[in-house]
DRENPA-3360 file (N, C-alpha, C; in nm, 2 decimals, always signed):
BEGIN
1 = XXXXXXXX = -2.97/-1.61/-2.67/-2.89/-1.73/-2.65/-2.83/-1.76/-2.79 ~ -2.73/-1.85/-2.80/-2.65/-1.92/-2.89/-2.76/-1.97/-3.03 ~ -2.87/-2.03/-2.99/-2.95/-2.07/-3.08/-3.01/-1.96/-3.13 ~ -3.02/-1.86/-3.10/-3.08/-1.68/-3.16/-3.00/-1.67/-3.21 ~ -2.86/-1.66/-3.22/-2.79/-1.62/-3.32/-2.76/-1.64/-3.44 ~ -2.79/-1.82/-3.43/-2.76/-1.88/-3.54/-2.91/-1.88/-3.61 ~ -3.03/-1.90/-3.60/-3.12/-1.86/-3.60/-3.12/-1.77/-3.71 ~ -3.10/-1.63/-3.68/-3.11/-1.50/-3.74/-2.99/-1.50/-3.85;
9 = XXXXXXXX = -2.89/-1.64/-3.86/-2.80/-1.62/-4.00/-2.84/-1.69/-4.10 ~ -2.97/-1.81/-4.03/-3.00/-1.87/-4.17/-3.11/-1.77/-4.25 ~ -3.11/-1.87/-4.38/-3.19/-1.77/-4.51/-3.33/-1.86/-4.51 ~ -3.43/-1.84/-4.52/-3.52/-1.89/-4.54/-3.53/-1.92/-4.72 ~ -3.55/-2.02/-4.75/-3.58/-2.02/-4.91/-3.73/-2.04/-4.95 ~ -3.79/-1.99/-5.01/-3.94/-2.02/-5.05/-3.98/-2.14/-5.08 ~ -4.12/-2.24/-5.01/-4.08/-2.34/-5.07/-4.14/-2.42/-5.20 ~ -4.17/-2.26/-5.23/-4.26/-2.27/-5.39/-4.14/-2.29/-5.49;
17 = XXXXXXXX = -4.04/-2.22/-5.45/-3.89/-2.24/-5.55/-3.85/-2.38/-5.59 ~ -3.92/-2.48/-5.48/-3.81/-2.62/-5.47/-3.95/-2.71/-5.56 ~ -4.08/-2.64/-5.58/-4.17/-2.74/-5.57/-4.19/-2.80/-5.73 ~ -4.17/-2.91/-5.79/-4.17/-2.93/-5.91/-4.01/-2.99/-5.94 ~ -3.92/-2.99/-5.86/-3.78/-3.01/-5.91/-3.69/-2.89/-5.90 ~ -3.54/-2.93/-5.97/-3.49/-2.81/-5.92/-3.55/-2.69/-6.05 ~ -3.53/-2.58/-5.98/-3.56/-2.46/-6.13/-3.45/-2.44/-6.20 ~ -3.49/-2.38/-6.32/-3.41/-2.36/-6.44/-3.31/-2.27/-6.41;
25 = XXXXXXXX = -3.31/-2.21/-6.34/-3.23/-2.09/-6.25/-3.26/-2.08/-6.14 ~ -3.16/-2.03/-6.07/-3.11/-2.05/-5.92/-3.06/-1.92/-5.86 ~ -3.11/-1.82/-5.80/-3.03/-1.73/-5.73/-3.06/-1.69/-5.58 ~ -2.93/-1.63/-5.50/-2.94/-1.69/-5.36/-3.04/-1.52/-5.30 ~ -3.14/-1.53/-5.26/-3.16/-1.41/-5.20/-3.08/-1.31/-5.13 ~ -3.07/-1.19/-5.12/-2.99/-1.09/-5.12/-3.02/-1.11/-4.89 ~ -2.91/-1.12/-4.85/-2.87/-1.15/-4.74/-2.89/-1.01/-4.62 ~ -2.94/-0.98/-4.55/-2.97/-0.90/-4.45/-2.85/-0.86/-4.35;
33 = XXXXXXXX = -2.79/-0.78/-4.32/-2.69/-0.79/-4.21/-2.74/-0.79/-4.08 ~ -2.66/-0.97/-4.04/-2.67/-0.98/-3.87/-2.61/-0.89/-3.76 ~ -2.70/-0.85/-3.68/-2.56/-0.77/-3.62/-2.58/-0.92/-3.47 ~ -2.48/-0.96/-3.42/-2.46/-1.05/-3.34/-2.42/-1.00/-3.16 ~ -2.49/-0.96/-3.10/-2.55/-0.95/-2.96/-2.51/-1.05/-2.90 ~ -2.40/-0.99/-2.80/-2.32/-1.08/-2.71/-2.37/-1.12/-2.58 ~ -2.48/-1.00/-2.58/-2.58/-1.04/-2.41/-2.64/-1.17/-2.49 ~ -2.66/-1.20/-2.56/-2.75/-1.34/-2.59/-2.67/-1.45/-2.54;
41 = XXXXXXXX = -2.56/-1.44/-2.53/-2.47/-1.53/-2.48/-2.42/-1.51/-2.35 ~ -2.47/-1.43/-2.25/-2.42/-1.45/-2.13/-2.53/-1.47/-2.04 ~ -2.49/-1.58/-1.95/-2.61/-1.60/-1.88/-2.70/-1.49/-1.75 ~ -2.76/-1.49/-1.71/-2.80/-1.36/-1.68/-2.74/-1.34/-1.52 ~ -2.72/-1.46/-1.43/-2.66/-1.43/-1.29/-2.51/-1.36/-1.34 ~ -2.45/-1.40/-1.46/-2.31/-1.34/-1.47/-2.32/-1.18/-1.48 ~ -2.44/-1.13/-1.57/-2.47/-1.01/-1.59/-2.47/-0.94/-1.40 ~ -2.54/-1.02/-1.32/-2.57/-0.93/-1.20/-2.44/-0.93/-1.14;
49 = XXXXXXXX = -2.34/-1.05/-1.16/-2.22/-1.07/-1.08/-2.13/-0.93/-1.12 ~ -2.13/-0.91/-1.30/-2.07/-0.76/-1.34/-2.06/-0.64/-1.28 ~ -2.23/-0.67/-1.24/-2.30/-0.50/-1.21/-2.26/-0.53/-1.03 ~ -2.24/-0.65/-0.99/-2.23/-0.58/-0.83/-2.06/-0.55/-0.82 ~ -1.95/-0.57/-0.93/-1.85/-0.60/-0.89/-1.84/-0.44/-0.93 ~ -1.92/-0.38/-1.05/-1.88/-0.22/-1.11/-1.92/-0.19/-0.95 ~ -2.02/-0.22/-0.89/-2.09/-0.15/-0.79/-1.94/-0.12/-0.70 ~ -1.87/-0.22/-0.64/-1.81/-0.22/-0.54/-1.69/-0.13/-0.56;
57 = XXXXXXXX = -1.69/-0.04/-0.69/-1.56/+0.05/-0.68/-1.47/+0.02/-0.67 ~ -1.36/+0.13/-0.62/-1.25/+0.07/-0.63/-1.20/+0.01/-0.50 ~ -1.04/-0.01/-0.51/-1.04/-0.14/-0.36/-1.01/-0.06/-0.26 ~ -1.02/-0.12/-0.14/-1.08/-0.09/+0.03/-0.91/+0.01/+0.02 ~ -0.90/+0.09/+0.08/-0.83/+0.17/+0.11/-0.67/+0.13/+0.19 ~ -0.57/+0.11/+0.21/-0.44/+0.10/+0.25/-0.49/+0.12/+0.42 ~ -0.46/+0.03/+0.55/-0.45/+0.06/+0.65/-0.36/+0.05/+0.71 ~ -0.39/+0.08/+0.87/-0.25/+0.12/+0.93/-0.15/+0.00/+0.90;
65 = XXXXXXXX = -0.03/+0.07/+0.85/+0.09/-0.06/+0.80/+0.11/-0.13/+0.66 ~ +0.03/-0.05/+0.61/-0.01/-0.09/+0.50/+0.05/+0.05/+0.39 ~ +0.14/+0.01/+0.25/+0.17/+0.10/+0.18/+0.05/+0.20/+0.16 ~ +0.12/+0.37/+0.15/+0.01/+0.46/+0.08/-0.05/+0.51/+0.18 ~ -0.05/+0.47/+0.31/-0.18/+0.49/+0.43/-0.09/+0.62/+0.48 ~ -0.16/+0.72/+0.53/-0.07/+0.83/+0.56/-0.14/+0.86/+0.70 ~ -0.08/+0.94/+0.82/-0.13/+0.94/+0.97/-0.09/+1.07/+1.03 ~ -0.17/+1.07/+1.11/-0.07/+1.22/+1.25/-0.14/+1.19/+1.37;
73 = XXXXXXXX = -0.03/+1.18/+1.42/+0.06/+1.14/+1.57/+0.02/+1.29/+1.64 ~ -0.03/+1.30/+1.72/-0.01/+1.35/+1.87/+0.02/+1.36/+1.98 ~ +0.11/+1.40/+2.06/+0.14/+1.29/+2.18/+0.27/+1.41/+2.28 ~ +0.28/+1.37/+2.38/+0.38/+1.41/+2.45/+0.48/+1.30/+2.51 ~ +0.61/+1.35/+2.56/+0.74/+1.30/+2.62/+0.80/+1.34/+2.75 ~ +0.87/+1.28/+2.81/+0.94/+1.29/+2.93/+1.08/+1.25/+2.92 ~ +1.16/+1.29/+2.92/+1.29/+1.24/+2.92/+1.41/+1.29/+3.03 ~ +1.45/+1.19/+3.11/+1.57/+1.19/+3.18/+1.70/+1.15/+3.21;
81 = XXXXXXXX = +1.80/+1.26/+3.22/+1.93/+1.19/+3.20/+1.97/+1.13/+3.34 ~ +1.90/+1.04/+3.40/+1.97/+0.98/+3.58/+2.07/+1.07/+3.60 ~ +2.02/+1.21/+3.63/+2.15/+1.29/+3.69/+2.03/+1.40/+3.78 ~ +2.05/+1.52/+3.68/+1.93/+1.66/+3.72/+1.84/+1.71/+3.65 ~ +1.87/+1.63/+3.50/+1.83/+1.75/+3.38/+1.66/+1.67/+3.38 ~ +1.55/+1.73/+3.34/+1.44/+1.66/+3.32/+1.38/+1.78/+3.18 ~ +1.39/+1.67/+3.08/+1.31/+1.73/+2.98/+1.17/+1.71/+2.90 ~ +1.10/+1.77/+2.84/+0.94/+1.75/+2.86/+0.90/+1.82/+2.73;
89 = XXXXXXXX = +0.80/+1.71/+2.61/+0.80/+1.78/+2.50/+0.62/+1.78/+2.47 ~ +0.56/+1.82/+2.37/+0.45/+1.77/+2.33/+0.46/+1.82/+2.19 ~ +0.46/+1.71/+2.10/+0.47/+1.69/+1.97/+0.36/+1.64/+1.84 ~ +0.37/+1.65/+1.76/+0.28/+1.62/+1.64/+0.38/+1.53/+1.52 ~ +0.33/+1.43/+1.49/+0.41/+1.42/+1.36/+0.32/+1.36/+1.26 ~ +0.39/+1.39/+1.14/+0.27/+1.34/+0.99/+0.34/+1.24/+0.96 ~ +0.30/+1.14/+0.93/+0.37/+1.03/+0.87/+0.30/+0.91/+0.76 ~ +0.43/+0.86/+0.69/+0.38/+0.81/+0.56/+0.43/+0.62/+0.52;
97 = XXXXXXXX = +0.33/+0.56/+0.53/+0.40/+0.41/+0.48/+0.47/+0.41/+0.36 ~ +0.59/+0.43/+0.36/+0.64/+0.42/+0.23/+0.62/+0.28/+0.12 ~ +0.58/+0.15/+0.23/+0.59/+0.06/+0.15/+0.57/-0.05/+0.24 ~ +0.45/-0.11/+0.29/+0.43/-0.24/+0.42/+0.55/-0.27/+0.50 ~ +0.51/-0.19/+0.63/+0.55/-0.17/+0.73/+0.67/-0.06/+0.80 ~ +0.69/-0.02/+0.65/+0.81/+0.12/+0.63/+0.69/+0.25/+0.66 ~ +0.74/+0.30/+0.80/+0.73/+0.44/+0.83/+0.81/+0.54/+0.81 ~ +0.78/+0.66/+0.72/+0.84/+0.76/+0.74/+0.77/+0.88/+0.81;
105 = XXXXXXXX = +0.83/+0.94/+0.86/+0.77/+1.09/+0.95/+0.84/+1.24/+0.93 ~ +0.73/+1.30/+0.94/+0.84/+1.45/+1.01/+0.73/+1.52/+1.09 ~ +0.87/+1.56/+1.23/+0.78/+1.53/+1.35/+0.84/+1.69/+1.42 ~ +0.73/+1.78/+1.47/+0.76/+1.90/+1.51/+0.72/+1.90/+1.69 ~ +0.80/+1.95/+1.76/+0.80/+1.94/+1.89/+0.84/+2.07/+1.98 ~ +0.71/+2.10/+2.07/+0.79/+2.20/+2.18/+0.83/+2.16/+2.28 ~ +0.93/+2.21/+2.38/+0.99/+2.19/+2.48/+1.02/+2.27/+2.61 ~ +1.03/+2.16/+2.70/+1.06/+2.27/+2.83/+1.20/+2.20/+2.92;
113 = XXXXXXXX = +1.27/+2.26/+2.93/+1.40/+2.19/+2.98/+1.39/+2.25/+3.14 ~ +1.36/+2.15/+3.26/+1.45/+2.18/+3.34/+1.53/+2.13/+3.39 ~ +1.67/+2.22/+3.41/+1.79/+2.18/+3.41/+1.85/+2.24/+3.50 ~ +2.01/+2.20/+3.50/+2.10/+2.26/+3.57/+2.14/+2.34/+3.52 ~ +2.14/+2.52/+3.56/+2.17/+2.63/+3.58/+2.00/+2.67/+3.50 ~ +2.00/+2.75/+3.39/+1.84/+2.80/+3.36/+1.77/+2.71/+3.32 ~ +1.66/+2.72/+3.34/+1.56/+2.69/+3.27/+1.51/+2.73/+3.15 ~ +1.51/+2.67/+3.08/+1.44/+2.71/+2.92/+1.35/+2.66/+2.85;
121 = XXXXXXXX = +1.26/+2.68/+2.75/+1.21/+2.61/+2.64/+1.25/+2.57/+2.50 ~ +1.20/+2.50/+2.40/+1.30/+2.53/+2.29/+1.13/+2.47/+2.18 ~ +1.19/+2.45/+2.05/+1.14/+2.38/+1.94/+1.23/+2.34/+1.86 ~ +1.13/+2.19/+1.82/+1.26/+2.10/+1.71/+1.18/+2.05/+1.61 ~ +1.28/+1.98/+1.52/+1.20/+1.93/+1.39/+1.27/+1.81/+1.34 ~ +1.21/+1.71/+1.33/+1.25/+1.61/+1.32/+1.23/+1.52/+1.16 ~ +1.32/+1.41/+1.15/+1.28/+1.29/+1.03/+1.32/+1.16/+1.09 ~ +1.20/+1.11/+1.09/+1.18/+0.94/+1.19/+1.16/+0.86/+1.09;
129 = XXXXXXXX = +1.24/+0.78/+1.09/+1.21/+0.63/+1.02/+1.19/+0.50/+1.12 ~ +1.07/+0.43/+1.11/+0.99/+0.33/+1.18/+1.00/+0.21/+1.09 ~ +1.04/+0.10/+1.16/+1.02/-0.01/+1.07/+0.92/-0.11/+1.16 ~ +0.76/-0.16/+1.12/+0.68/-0.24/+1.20/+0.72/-0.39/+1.16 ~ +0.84/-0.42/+1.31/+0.85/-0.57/+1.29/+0.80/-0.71/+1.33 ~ +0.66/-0.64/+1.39/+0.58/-0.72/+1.44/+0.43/-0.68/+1.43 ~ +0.30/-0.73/+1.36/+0.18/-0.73/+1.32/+0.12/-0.77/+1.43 ~ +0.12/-0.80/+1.55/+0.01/-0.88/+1.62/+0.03/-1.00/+1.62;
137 = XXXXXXXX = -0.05/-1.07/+1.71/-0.08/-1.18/+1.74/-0.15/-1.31/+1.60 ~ -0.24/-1.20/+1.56/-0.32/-1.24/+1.44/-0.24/-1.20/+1.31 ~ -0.18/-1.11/+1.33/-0.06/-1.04/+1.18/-0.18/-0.96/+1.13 ~ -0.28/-0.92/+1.16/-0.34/-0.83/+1.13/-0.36/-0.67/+1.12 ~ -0.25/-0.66/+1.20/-0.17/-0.52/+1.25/-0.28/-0.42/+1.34 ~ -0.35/-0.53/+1.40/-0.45/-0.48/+1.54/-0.34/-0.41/+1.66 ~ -0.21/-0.48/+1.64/-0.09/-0.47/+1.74/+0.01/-0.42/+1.61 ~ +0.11/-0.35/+1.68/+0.25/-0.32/+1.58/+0.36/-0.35/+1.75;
145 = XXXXXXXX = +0.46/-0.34/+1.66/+0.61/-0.34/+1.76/+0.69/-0.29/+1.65 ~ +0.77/-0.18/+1.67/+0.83/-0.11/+1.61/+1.01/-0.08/+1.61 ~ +1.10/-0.06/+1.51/+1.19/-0.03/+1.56/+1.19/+0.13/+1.49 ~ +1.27/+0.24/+1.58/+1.25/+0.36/+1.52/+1.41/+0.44/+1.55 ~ +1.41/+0.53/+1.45/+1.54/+0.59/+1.45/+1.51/+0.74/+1.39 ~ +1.55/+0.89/+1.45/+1.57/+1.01/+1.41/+1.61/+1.13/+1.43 ~ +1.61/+1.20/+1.34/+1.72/+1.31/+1.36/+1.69/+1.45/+1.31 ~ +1.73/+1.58/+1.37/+1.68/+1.70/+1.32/+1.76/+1.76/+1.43;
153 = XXXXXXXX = +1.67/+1.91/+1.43/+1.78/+2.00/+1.52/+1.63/+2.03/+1.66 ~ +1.76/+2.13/+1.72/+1.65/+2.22/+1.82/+1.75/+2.35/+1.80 ~ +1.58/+2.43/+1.84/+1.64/+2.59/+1.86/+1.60/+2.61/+2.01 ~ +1.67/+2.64/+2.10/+1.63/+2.67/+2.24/+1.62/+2.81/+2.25 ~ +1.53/+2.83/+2.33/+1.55/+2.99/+2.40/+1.64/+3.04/+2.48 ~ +1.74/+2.95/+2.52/+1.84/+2.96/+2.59/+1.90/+2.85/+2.58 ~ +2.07/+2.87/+2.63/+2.13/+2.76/+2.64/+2.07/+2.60/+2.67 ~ +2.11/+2.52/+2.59/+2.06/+2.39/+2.61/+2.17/+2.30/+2.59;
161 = XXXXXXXX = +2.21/+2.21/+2.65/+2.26/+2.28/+2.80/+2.31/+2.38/+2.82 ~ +2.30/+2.38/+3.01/+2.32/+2.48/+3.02/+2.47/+2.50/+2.99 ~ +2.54/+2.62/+2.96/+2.67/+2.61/+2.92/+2.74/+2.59/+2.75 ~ +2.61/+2.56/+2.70/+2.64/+2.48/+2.62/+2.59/+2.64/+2.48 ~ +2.47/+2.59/+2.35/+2.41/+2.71/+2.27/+2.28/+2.72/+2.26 ~ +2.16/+2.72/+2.21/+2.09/+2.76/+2.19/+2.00/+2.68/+2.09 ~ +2.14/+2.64/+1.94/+2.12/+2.57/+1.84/+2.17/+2.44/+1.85 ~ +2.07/+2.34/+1.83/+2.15/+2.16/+1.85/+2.11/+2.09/+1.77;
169 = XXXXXXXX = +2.21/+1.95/+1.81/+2.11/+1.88/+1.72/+2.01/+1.75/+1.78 ~ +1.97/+1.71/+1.74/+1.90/+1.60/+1.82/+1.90/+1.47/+1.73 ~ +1.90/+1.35/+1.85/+1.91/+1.24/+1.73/+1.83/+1.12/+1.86 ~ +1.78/+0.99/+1.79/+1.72/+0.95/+1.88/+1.69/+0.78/+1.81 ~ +1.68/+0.69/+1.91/+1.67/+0.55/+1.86/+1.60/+0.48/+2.00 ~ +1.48/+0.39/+1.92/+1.45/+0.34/+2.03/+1.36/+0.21/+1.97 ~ +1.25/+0.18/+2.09/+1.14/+0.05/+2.04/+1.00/+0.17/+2.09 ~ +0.90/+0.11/+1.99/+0.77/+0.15/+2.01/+0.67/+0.00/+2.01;
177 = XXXXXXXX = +0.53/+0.09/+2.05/+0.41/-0.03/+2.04/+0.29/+0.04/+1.97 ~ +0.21/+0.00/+1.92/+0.13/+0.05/+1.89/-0.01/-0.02/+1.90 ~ -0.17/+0.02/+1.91/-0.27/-0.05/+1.96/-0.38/-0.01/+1.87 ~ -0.45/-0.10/+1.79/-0.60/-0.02/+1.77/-0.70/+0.02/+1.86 ~ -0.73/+0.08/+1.85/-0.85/+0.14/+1.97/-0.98/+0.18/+1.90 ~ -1.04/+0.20/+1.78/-1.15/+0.17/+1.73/-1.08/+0.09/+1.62 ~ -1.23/-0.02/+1.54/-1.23/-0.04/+1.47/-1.38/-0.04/+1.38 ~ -1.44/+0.07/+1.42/-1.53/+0.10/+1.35/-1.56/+0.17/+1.22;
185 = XXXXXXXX = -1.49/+0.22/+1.19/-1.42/+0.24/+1.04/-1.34/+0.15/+0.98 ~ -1.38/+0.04/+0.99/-1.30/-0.04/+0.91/-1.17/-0.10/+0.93 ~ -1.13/-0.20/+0.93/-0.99/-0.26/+0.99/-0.92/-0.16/+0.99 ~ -0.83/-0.13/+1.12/-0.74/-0.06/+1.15/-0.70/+0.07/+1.05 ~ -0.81/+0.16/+1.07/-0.86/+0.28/+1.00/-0.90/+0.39/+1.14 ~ -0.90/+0.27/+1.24/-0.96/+0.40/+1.37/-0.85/+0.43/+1.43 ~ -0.85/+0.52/+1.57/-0.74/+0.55/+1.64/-0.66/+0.45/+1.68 ~ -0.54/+0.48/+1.73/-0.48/+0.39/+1.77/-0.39/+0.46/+1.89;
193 = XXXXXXXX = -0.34/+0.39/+1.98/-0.26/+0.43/+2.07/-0.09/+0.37/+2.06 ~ -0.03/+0.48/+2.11/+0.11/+0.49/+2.10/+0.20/+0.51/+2.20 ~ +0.29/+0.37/+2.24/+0.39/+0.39/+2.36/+0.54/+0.36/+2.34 ~ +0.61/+0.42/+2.39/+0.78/+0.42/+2.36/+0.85/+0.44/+2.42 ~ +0.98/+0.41/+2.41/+1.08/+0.39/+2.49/+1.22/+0.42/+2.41 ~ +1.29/+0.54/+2.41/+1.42/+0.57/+2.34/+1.55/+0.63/+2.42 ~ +1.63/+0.63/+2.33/+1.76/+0.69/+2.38/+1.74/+0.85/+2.30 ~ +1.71/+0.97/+2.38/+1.73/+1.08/+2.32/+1.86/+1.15/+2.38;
201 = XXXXXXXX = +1.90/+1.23/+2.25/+2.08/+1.28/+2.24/+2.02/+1.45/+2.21 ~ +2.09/+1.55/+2.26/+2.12/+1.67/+2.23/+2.26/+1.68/+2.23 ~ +2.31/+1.75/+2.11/+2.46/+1.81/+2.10/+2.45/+1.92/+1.95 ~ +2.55/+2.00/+2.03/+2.58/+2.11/+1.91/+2.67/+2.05/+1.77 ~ +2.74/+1.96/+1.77/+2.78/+1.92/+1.71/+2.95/+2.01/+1.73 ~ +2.96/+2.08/+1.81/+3.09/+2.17/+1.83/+3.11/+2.25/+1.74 ~ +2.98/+2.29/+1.71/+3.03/+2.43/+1.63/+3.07/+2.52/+1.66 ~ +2.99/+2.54/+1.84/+3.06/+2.64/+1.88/+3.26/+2.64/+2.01;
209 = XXXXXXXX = +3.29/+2.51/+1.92/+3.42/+2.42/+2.01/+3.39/+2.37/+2.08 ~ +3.50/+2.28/+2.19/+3.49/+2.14/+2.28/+3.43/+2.19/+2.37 ~ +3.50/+2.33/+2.37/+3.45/+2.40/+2.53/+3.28/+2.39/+2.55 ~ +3.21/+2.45/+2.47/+3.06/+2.50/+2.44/+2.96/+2.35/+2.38 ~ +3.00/+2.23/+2.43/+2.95/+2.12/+2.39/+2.89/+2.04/+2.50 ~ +2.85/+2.07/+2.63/+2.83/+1.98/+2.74/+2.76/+1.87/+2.66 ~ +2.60/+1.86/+2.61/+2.55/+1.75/+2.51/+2.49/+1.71/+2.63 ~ +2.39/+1.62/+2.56/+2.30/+1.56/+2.72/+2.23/+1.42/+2.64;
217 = XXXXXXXX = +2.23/+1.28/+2.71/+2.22/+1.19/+2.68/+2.06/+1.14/+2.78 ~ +1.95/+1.11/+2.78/+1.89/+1.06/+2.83/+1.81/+0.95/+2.80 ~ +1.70/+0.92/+2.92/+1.63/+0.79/+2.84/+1.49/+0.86/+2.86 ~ +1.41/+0.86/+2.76/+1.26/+0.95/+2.73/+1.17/+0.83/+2.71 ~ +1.06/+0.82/+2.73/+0.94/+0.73/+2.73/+0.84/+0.85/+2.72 ~ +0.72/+0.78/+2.59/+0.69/+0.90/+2.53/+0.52/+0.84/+2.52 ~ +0.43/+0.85/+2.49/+0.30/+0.83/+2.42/+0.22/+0.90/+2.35 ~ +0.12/+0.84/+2.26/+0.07/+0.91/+2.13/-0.08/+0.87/+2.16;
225 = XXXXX = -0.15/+0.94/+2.03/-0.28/+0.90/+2.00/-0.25/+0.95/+1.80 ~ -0.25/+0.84/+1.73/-0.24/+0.85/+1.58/-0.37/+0.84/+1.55 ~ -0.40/+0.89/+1.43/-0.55/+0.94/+1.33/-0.48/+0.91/+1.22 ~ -0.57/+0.85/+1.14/-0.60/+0.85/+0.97/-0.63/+0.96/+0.91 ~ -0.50/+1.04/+0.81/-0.48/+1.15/+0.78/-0.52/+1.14/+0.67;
% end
């Protein structure tokens, strides 16, 4: 404590020196070095408050919606143009919070096109950007609502459309939802489920001219199951 410290700086003087008057000479005894101990000064619950705060490490980890948190998406699609064409994908994407509530993605997908004239399969690759403009009920991000937008190509095995090449591009905008489904790892750290609703576009872009462009416009509704990557 505060009184030990001060304690340990005074000098004791002999009190044979003082006895008779003052003496004919006077010199101060040769001084010891204090060394001054700061635990003496701290009370001891603050010491345990220290050691549980070292204990607790560093801080709880970024979750879903949260900068830094990073995920992958699993999931399949359905998409139709209200005509004949019906197309059908199952995809994966990795994706990254760039910064509370900013999603970025890149998203790889196979496909099966049936259509008018052949039938085909294809693969595409995508870059989605998500913005979560809604947290829930609580803003806890138990719930998301999403706006999303993206774009990449496909390689088909055959014409896609039919009539059309092979090589396209794809582009796509829509709304999403998103749900926790555990939370036994920790706030919104467990699975979560994933439903949507977009506008998906195929076009070659006319590279191979007006003629070789049919393009196909539909509406796709899609769902997921996302993990903490």
């Amino acid at each position: 404590m505060l009184s030990q410290a001060l304690a340990a700086i005074c000098v004791s003087v002999p009190a044979a020196a003082w006895s008779g008057g003052a003496p004919d000479s006077f010199a101060l005894p040769a001084l010891a070095p204090v060394k001054f101990d700061y635990a003496m000064l701290v009370p001891p619950e603050s010491e345990g408050a220290a050691a549980a705060a070292d204990a607790a490490g560093e801080s709880p980890r970024a979750g879903y919606g949260e900068a830094g948190s990073s995920w992958l998406t699993v999931g399949g699609a359905y998409a139709y143009d209200l005509i004949e064409d019906h197309d059908l994908n199952l995809h994966a994407m990795w994706s990254w919070f760039l910064g509370d509530r900013f999603e970025l993605g890149v998203e790889g997908a196979g496909w099966y096109f049936a259509q008018s004239g052949k039938d085909t399969g294809g693969l595409s690759a995508m870059l989605v950007l998500r913005y979560h403009f809604w947290s829930g009920p609580e803003g806890d991000f138990a719930w998301t609502a999403f706006f999303e937008g993206g774009s990449g190509f496909l390689v088909g095995f055959d014409e896609v459309p039919d009539g059309g090449t092979g090589f396209n591009f794809v582009q796509r905008g829509g709304l999403g939802l998103t749900r926790d489904l555990d939370d036994s790892d920790g706030p919104n750290h467990g699975a979560r489920l994933l439903l949507g609703l977009r506008w998906h576009h195929i076009s070659n872009g006319r590279i191979s001219g007006d003629g070789r462009n049919p393009a196909r416009d539909s509406l796709l509704v899609w769902a997921g199951v996302v993990f903490e990557f």
